[in-house]
Residue, then its C-alpha position, 0 to 999 in steps of 0.5 A: x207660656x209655662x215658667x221654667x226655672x232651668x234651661x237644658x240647651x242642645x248647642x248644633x243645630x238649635x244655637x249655631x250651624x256649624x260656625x254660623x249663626x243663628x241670631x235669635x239664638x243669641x237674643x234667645x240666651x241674652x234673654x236667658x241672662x237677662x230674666x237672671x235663669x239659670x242654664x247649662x248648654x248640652x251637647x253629645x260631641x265629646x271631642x272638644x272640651x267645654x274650655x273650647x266649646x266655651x271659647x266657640x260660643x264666645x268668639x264665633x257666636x257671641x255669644x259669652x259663655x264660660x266652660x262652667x254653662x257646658x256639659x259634654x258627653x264626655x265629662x257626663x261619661x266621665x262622672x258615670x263612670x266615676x260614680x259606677x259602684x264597682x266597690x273601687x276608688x280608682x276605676x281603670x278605663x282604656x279609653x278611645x276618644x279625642x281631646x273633650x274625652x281624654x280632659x274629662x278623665x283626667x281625674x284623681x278616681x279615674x286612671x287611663x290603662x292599657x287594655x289588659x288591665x282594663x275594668x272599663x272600655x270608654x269610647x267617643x267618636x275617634x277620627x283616628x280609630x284604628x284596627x288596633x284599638x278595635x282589637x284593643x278594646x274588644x280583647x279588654x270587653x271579653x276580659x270582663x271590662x264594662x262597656x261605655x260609649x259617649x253617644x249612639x249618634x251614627x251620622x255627624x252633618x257636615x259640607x260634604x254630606x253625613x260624616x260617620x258619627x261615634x255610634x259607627x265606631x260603637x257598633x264596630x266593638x259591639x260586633x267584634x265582642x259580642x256586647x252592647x255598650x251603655x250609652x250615657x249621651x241624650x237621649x239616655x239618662x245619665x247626661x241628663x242626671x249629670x246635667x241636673x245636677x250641675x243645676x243644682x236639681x231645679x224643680x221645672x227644668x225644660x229641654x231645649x233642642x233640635x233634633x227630636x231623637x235626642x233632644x226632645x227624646x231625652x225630655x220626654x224619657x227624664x220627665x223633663x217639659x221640652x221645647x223643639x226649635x225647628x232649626x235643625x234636623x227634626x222637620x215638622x212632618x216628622x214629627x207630627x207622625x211621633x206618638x209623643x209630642x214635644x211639650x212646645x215647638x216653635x219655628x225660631x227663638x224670637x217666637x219663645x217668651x220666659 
């Protein structure tokens, strides 16, 4: 196998279910230690922090980790939008969101506003989104503020079948004003150039995942080799209907070599 010298990693689905392990996962990233490899876990929740996904992997999995090995959606949209060149230092965001994604604006460039003075509208999934910021928010779009979302991702997993994921909320303010947002999570490029960054730009990095419409798509539109791990969403049927394969599949993680 090809040697890579960089690890993107998806996190649900290709290194735990939920709060239940997946034990060639650990031995997957123990590997990772081992061979002294560089890699940085991706994700495109943006509700929790990297403190608290940091502290999951480590107490739940076992799977050590500090919040400087995460990169969420929300600190992704958050250096977005910092970097945005709008020609301003402070940018002004009313933002919709949940505990990763007001920790991840909370930085000396970014100032959180109320809607009528907003140069950005940012959301990410919301479980207490309302009528009220719906109105919010598509008053703020239609004043002129950009339109930014997290993630795309209409369906979250859960017990009880596929909870509505921020992509439902997303569609609700493109509908009431009339503009589609600019979505920063996997599979578009924004978090991928975050995340490379944070690696400090390595020459052959690989995209590790599960679901082959974020994961492996987001390795194939950056230019980045992936490795879809058939733990997850993505069957093997389905993808083998895709006109772009993954540049490896494997079954588990105990099948992968460095």
């Amino acid at each position: 196998m090809a040697k890579y010298d960089a690890y993107l990693i998806d996190l649900d689905g290709t290194i735990y279910h939920g709060k239940n392990r997946i034990p060639e996962a650990k031995r997957f990233v123990d590997g990772l230690k081992k061979a002294g490899i560089p890699y940085l876990f991706v994700t495109n929740n943006s509700t929790k922090t990297a403190e608290a996904f940091a502290d999951d992997l480590t107490k739940i999995h076992d799977i050590q980790t500090t919040p400087e090995q995460v990169y969420t959606s929300a600190m992704a949209t958050a250096d977005f939008v910092a970097g945005d060149p709008s020609g301003k230092t402070i940018k002004k965001v009313y933002l919709i969101g949940e505990a990763g994604l007001k920790e991840a604006f909370d930085r000396p460039d970014i100032q959180i506003v109320d809607d009528e003075q907003a140069d950005y509208v940012v959301m990410g999934l919301d479980r207490q989104f309302s009528y009220q910021k719906l109105m919010e928010a598509t008053f703020a779009i239609q004043g002129g503020a950009k339109f930014i979302a997290t993630n795309a991702d209409t369906n979250l997993p859960s017990e009880k079948g596929m909870l509505p994921g921020a992509g439902s909320l997303v569609a609700a303010i493109e509908t009431a004003s009339g503009v589609s947002a600019t979505i920063i999570a996997k599979p578009e490029a924004p978090i991928m150039e975050g995340a490379l960054k944070r690696l400090k730009m390595p020459n052959n990095p690989i995209m590790v995942g599960d679901n082959y419409q974020t994961d492996i798509l987001a390795g194939i539109q950056n230019g980045l080799s992936t490795l879809l791990v058939y733990t997850g969403v993505s069957t093997k049927e389905q993808v083998a209907k895709k006109e772009i394969q993954p540049t490896h599949s494997i079954d588990n993680f105990d099948q992968w070599s460095f």
